[in-house]
MIDOSE-1310 file (N, C-alpha, C; in nm, 2 decimals, decimal comma, always signed):
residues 261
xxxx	-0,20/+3,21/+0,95/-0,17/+3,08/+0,99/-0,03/+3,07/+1,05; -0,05/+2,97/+1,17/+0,13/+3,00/+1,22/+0,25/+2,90/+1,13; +0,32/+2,94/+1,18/+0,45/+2,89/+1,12/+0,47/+2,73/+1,13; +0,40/+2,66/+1,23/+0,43/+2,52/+1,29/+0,32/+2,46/+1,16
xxxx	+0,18/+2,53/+1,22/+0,08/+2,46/+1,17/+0,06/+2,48/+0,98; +0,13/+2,60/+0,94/+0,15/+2,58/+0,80/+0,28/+2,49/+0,75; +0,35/+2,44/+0,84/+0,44/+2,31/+0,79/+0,38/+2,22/+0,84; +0,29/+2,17/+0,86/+0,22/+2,07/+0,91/+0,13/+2,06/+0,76
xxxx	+0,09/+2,14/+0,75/-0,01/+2,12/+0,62/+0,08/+2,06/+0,51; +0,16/+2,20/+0,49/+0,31/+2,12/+0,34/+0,32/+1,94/+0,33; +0,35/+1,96/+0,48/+0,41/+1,84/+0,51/+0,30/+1,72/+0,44; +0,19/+1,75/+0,48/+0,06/+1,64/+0,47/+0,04/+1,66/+0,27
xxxx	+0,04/+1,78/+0,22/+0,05/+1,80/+0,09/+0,18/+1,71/+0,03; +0,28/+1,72/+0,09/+0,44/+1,66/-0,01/+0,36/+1,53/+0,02; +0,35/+1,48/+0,14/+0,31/+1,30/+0,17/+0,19/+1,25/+0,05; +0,08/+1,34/+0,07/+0,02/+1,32/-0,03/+0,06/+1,28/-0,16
xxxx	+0,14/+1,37/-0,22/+0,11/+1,37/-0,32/+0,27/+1,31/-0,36; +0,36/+1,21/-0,27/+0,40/+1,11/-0,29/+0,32/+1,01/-0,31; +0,26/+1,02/-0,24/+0,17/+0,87/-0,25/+0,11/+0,88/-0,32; +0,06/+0,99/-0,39/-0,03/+0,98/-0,49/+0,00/+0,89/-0,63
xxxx	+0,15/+0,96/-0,64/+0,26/+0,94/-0,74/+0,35/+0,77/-0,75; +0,34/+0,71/-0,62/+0,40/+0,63/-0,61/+0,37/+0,53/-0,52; +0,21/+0,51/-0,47/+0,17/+0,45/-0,43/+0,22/+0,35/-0,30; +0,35/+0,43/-0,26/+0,40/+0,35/-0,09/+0,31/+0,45/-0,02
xxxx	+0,32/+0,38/+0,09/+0,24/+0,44/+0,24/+0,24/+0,55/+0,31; +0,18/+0,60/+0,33/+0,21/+0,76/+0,38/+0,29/+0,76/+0,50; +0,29/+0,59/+0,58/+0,33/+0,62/+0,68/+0,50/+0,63/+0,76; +0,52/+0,58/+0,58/+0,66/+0,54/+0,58/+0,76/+0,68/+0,58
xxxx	+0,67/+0,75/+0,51/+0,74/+0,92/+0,52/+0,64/+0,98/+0,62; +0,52/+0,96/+0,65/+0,48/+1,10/+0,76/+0,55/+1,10/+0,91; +0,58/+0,95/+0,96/+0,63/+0,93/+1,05/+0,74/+1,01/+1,06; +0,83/+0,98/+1,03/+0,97/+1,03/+1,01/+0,98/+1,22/+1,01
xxxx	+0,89/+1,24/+0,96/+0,85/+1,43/+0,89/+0,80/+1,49/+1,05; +0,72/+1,41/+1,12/+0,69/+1,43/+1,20/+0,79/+1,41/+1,34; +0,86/+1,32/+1,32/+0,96/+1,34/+1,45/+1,06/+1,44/+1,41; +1,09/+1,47/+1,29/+1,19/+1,59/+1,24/+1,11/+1,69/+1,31
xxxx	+0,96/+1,75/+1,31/+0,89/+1,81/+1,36/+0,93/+1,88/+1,53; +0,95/+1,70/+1,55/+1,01/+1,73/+1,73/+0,87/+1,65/+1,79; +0,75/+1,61/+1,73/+0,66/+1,54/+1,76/+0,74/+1,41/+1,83; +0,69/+1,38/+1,97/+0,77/+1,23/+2,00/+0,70/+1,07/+1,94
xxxx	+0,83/+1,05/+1,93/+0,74/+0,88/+1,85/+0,60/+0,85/+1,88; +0,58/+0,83/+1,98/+0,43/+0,76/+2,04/+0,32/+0,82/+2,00; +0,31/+0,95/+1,98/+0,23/+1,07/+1,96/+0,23/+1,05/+1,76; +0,38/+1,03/+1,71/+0,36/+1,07/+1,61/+0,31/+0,93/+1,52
xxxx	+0,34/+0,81/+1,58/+0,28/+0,66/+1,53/+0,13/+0,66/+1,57; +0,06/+0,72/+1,66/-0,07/+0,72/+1,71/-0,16/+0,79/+1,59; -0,11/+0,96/+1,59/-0,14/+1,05/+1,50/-0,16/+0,99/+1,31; -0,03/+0,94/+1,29/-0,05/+0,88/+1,20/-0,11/+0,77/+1,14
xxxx	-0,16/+0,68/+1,23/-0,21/+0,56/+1,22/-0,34/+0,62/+1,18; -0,42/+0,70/+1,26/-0,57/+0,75/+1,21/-0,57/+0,83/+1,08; -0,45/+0,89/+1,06/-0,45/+0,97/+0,93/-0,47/+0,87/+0,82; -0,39/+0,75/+0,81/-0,38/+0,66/+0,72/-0,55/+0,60/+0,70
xxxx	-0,59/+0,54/+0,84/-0,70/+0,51/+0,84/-0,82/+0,62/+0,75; -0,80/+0,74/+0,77/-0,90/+0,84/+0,66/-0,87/+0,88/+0,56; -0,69/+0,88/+0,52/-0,71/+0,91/+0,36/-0,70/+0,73/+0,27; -0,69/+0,64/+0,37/-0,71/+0,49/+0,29/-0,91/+0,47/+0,26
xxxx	-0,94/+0,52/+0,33/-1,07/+0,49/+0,34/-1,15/+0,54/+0,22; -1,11/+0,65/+0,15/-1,14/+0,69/+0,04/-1,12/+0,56/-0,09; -0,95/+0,53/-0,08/-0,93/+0,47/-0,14/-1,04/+0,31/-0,13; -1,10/+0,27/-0,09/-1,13/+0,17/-0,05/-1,33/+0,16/-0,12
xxxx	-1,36/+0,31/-0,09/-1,46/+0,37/-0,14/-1,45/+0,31/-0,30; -1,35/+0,40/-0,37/-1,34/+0,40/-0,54/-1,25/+0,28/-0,58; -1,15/+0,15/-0,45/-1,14/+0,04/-0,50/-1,28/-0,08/-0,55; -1,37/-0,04/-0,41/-1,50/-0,10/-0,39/-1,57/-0,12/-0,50
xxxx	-1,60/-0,01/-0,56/-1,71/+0,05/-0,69/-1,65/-0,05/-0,79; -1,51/-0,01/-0,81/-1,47/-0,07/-0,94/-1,42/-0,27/-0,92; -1,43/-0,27/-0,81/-1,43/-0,46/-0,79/-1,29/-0,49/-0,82; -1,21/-0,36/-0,71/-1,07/-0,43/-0,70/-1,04/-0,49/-0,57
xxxx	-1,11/-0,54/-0,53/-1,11/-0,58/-0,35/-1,14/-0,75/-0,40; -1,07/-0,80/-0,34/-1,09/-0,97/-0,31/-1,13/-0,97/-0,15; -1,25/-0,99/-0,14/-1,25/-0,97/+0,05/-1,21/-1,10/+0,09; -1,21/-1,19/+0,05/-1,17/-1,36/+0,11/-1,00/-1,31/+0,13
xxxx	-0,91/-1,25/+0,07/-0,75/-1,24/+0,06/-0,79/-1,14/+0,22; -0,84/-1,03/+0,20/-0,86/-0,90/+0,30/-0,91/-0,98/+0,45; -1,01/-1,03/+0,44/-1,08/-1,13/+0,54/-0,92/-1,21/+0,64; -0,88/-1,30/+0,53/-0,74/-1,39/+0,61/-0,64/-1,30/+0,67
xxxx	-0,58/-1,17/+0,65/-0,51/-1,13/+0,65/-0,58/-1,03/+0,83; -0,68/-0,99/+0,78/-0,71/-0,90/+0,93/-0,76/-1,00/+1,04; -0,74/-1,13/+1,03/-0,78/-1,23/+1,10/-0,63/-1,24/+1,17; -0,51/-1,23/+1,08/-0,41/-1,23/+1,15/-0,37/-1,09/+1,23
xxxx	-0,40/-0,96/+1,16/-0,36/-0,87/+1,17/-0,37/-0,81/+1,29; -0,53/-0,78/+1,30/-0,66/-0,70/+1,43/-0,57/-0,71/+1,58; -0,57/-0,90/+1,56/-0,49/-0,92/+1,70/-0,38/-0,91/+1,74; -0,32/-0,93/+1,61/-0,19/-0,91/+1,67/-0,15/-0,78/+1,72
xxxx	-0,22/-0,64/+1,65/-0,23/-0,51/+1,64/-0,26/-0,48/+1,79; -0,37/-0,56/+1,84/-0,41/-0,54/+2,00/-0,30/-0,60/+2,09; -0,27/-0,71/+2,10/-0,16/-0,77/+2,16/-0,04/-0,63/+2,14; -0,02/-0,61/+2,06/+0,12/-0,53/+2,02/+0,06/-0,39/+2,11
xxxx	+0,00/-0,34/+2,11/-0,08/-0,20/+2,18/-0,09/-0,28/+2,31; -0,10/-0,36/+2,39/-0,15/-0,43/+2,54/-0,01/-0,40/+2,57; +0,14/-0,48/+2,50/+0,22/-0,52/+2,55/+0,29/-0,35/+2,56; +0,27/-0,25/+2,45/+0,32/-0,09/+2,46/+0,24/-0,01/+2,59
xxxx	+0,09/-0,07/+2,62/+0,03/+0,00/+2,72/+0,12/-0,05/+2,84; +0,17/-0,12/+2,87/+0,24/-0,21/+2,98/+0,40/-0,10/+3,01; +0,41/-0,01/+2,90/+0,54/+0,05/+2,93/+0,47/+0,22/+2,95; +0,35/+0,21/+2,93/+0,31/+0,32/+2,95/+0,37/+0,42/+3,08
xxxx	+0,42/+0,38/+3,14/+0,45/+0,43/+3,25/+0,63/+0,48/+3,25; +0,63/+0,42/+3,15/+0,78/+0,47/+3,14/+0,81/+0,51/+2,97; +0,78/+0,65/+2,97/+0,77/+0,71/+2,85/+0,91/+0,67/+2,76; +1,03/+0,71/+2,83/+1,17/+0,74/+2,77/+1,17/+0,56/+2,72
xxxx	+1,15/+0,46/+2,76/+1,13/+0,36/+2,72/+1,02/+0,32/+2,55; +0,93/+0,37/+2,62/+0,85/+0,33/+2,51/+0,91/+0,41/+2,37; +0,94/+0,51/+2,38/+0,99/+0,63/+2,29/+1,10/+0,58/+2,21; +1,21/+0,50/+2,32/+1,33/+0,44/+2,23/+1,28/+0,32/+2,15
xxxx	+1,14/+0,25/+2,24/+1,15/+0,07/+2,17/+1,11/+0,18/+2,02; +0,97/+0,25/+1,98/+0,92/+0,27/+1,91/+1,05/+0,32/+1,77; +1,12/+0,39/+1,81/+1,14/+0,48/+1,74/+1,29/+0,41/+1,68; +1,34/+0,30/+1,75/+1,47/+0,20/+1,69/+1,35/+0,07/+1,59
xxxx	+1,25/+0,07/+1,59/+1,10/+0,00/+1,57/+1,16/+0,06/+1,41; +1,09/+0,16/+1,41/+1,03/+0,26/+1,31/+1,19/+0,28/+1,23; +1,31/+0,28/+1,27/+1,41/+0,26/+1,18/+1,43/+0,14/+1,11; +1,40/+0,04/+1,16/+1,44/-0,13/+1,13/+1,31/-0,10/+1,02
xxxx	+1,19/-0,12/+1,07/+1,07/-0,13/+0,91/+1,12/-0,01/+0,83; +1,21/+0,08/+0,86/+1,20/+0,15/+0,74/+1,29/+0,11/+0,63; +1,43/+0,03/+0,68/+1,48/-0,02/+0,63/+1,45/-0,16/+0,50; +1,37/-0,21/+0,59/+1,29/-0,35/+0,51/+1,18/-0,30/+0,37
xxxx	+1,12/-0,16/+0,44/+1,07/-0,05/+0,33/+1,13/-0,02/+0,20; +1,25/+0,04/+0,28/+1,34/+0,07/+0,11/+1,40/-0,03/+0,05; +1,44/-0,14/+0,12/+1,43/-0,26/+0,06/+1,38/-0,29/-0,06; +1,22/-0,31/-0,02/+1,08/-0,32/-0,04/+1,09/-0,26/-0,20
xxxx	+1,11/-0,14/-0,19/+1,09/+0,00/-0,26/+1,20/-0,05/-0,38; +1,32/-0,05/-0,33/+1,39/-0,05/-0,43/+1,38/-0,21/-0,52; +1,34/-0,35/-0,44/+1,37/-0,44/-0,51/+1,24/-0,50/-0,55; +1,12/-0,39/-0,54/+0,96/-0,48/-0,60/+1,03/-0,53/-0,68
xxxx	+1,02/-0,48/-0,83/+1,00/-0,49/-0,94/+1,09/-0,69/-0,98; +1,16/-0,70/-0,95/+1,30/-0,84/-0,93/+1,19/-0,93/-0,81; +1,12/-0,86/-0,71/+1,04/-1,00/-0,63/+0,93/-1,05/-0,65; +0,85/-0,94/-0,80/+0,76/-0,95/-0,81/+0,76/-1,07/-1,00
xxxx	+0,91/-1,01/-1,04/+0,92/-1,08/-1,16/+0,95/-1,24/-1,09; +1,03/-1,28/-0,97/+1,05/-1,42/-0,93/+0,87/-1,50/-0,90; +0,81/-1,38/-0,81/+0,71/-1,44/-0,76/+0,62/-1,50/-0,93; +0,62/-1,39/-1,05/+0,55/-1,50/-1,16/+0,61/-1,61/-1,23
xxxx	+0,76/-1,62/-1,22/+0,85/-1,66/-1,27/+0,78/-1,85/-1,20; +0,84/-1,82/-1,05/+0,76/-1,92/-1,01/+0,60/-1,97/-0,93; +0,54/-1,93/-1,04/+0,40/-1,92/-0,98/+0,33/-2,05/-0,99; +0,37/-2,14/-1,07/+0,31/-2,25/-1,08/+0,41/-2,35/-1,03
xxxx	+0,54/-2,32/-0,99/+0,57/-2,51/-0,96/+0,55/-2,52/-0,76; +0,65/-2,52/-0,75/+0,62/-2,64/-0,57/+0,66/-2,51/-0,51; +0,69/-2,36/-0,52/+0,75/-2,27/-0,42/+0,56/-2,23/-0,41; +0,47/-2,26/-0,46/+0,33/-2,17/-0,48/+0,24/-2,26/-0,37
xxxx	+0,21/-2,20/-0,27/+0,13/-2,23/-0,18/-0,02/-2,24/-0,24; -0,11/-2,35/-0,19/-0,25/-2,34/-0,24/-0,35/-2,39/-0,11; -0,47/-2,38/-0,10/-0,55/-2,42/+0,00/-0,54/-2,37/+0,14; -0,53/-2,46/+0,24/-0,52/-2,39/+0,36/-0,37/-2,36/+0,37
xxxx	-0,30/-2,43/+0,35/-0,15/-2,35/+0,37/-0,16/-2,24/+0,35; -0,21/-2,19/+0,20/-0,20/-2,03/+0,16/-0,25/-1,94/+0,23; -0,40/-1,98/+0,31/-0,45/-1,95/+0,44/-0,35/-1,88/+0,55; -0,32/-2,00/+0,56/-0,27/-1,97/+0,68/-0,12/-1,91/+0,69
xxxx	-0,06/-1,90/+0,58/+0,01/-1,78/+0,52/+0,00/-1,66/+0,52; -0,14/-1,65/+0,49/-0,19/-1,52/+0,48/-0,23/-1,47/+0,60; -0,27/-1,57/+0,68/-0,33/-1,50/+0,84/-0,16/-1,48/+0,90; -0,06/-1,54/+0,85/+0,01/-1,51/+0,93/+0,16/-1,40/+0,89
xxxx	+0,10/-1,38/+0,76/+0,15/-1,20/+0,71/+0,02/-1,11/+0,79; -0,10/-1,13/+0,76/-0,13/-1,01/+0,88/-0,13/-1,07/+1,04; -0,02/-1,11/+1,06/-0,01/-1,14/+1,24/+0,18/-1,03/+1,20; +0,26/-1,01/+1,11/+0,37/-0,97/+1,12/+0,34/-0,83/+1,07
xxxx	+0,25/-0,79/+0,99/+0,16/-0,65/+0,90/+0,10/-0,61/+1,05; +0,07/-0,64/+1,14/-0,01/-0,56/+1,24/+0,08/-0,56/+1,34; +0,16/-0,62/+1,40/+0,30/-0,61/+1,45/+0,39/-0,49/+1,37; +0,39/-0,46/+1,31/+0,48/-0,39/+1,26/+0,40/-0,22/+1,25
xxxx	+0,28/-0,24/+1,21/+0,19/-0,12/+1,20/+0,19/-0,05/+1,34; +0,14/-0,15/+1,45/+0,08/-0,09/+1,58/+0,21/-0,04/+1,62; +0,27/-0,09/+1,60/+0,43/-0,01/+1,73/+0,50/+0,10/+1,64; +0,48/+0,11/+1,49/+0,58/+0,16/+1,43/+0,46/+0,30/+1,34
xxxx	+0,38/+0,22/+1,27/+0,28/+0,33/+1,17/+0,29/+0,23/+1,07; +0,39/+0,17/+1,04/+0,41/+0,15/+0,88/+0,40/-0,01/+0,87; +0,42/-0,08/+0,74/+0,48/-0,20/+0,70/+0,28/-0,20/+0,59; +0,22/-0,18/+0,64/+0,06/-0,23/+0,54/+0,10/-0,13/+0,41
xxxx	+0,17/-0,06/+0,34/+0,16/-0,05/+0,22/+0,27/-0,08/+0,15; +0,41/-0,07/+0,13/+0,51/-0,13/+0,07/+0,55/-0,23/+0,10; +0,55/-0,28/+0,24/+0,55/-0,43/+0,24/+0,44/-0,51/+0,25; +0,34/-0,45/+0,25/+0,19/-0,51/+0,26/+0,19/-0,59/+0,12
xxxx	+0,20/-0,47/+0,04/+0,17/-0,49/-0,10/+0,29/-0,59/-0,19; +0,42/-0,59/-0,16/+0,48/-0,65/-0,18/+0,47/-0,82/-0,15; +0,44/-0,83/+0,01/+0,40/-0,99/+0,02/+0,27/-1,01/-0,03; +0,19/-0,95/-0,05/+0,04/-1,01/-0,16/+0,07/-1,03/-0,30
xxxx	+0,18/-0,96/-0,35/+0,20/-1,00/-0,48/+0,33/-1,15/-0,48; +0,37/-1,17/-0,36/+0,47/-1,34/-0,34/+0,37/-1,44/-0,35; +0,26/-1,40/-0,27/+0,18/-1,51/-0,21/+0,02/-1,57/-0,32; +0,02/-1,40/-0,34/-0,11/-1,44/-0,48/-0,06/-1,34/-0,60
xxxx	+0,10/-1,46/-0,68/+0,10/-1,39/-0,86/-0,01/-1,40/-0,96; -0,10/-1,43/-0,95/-0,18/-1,49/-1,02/-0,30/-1,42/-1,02; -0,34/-1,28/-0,94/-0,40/-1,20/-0,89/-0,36/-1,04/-0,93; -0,46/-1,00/-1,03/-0,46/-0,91/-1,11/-0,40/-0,79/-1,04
xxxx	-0,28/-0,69/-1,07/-0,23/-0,59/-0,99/-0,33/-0,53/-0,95; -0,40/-0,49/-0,98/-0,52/-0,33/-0,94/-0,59/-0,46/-0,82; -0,65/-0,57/-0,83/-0,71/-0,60/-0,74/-0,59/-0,64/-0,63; -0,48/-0,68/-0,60/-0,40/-0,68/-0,51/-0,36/-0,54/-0,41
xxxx	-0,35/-0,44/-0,50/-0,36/-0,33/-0,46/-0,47/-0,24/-0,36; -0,58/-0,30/-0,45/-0,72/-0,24/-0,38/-0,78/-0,35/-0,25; -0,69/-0,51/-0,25/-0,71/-0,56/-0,13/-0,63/-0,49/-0,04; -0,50/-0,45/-0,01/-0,39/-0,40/+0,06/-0,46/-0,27/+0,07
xxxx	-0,52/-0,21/+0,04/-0,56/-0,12/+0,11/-0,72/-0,11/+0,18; -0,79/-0,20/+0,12/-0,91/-0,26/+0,21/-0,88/-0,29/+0,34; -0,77/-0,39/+0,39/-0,72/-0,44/+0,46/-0,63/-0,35/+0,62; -0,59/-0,23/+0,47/-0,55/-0,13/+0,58/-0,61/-0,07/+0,68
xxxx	-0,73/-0,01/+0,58/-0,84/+0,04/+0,66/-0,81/+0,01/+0,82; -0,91/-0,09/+0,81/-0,96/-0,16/+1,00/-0,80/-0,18/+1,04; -0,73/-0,20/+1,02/-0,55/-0,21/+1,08/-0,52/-0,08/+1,16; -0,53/-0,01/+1,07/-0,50/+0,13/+1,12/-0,57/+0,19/+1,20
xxxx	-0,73/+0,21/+1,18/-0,82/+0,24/+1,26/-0,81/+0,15/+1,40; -0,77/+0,04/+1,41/-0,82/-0,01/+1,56/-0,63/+0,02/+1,57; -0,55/+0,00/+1,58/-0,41/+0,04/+1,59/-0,42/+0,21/+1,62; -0,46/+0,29/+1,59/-0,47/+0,43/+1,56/-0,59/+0,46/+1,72
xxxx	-0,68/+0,37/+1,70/-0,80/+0,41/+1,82/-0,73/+0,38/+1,94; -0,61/+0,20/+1,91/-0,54/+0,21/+2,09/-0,43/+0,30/+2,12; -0,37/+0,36/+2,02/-0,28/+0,47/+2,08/-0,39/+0,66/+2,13; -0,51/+0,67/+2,07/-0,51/+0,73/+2,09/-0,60/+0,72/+2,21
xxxx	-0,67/+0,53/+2,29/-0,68/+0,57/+2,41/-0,56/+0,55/+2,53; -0,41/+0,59/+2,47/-0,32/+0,57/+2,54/-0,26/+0,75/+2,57; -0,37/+0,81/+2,49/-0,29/+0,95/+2,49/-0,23/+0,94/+2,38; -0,18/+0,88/+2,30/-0,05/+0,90/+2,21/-0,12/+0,94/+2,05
xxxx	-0,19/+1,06/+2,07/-0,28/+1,14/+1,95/-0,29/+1,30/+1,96; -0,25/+1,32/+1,82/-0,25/+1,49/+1,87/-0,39/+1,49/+1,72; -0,50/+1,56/+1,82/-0,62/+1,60/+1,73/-0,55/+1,68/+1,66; -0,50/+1,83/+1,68/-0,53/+1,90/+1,60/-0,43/+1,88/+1,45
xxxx	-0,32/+1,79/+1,50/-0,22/+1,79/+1,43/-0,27/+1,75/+1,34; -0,38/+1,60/+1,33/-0,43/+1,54/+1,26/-0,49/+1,59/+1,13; -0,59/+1,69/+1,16/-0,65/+1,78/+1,10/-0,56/+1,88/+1,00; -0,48/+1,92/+1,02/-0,35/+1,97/+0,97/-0,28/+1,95/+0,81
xxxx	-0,26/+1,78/+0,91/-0,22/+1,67/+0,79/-0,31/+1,64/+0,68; -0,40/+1,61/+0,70/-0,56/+1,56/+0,63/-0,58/+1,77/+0,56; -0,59/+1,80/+0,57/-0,61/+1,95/+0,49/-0,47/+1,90/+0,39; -0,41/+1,91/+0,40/-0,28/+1,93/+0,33/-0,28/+1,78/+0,22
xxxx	-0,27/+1,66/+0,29/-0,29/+1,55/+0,19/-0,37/+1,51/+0,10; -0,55/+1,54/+0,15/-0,59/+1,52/+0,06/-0,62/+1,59/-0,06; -0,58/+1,75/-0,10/-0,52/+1,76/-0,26/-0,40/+1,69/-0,29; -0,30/+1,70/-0,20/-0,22/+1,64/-0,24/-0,20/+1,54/-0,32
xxxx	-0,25/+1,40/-0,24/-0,27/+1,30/-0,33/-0,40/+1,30/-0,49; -0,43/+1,37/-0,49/-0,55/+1,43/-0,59/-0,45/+1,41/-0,71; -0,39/+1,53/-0,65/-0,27/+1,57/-0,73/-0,19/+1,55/-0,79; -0,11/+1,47/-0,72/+0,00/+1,32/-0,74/-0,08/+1,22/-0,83
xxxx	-0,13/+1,15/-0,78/-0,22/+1,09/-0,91/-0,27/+1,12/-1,01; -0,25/+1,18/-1,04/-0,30/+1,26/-1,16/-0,16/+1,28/-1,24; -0,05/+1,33/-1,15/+0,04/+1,32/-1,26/+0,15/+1,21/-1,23; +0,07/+1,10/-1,17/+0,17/+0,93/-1,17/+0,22/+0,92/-1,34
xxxx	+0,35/+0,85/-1,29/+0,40/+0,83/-1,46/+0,47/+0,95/-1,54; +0,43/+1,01/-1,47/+0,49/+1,16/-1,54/+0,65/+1,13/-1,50; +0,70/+1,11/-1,40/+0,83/+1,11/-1,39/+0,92/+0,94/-1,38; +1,02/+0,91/-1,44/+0,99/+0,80/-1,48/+1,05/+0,67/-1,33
xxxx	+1,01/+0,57/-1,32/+0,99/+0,48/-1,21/+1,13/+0,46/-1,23; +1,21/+0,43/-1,28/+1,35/+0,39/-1,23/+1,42/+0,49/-1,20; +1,35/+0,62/-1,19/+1,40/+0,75/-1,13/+1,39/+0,77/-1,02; +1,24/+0,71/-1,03/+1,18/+0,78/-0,86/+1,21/+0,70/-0,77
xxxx	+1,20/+0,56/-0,78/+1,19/+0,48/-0,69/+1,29/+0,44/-0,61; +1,43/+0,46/-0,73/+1,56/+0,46/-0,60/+1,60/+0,56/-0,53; +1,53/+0,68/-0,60/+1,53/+0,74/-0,49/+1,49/+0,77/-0,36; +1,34/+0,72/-0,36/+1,26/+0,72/-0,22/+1,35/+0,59/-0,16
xxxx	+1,37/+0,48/-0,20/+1,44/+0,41/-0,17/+1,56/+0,47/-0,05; +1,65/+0,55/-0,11/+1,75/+0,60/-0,07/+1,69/+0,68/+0,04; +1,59/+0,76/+0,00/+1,58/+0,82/+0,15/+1,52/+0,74/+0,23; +1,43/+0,65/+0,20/+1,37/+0,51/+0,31/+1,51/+0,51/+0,41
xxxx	+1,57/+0,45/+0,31/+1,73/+0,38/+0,36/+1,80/+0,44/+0,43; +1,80/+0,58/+0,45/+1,86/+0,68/+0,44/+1,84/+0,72/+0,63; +1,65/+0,76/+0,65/+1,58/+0,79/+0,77/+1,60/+0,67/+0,85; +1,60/+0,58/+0,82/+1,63/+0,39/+0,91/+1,74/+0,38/+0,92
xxxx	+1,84/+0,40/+0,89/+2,00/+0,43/+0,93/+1,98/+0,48/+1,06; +2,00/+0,63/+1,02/+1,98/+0,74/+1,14/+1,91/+0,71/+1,27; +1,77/+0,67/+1,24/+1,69/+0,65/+1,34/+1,78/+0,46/+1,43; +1,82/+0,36/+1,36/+1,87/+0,28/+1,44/+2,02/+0,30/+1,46
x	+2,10/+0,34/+1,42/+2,25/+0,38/+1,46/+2,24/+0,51/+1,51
């Protein structure tokens, strides 16, 4: 095996089996692993978007079975998301002609969400205690407001996905736990990733009819992640959350620096 394509696998193995461990997004670290790679932005947001789309899909399988999916929460959310995802892909095809362009919007893109990521990462635990704190008085949206709340986190969730890779799992999952406290973790979880699914797949299918997809690489990643995540899950908890999490944090914080300054 060569040298490129056996760090490509590692690479998909460590991702994994972060995420296995800690349930943020693959895309928030494969992205980044992959431009260290020398892969260019467009290629490596394309590439990853489909990866996500096939190792979420599993998840979505064994959320399904066990009835952690709310499809009415997943439904409002890709009502905002799909389009905005296509809009965001129409307005990047429009630069297609000027790579060194598209390459800088993407890739000053992908530092800014990563930043809001480690954000994300390091302050769940404090947005998610406010969000039950005030779950019942006048900050708690109900009926169509909450609707249309929700259609219009996935109108900012698919904006953020199509041009960058990331924002549907640590900030996905972060704004479903603001907007529905009241909504048992495992099923908020298992919506945020129902939801990913089709996000990533139609986000993932317009870069890759833009050219911006490397097959083989894909394949690469996907050998490597899925033990990984196997893996990782299996030994979640083992190391303890106020250890791990400032640290991914720090490197979140860390890659989004660099990539926007």
């Amino acid at each position: 095996m060569e040298v490129g394509v056996f760090g490509f696998v590692v690479a998909g193995l460590v991702v994994g089996f972060i995420v296995g461990m800690t349930g943020v997004g693959g895309g928030s670290l494969m992205t980044p692993i992959l431009l260290w790679f020398g892969i260019n932005p467009a290629a490596a947001v394309g590439t990853d978007l489909l990866y996500a789309a096939v190792t979420k899909s599993g998840g979505v399988l064994v959320h399904g079975r066990q009835k952690n999916i709310d499809w009415r929460i997943t439904g409002w959310l890709t009502l905002g998301s799909v389009p905005a995802a296509a809009l965001t892909l129409l307005f990047l095809h429009s630069l297609g002609s000027n790579l060194e362009a598209l390459n800088a919007l993407i890739k000053h893109a992908l530092g800014f969400v990563l930043l809001l990521t480690a954000l994300a990462v390091l302050f769940k635990h404090k947005l998610l205690a406010f969000a039950h704190r005030h779950a019942g008085d006048h900050y708690h949206l109900k009926g169509s407001s909450l609707n249309s709340l929700t259609v219009l986190t996935g109108v900012a969730l698919g904006s953020m996905v199509a041009l960058t890779s990331i924002g549907a799992g640590a900030l996905g999952t972060v704004a479903l736990f603001v907007l529905y406290p009241f909504l048992a973790t495992r099923r908020l979880v298992g919506t945020e990733i129902a939801h990913a699914v089709p996000l990533t797949l139609v986000a993932g299918l317009g870069h890759a009819s833009m050219g911006n997809m490397d097959w083989h690489l894909l394949g690469y990643l996907l050998c490597g992640s899925l033990p990984g995540i196997y893996l990782g899950s299996h030994l979640s908890g083992r190391i303890p959350d106020g250890v791990l999490r400032p640290c991914l944090a720090v490197m979140l914080f860390s890659i989004g620096y660099k990539l926007v300054f």
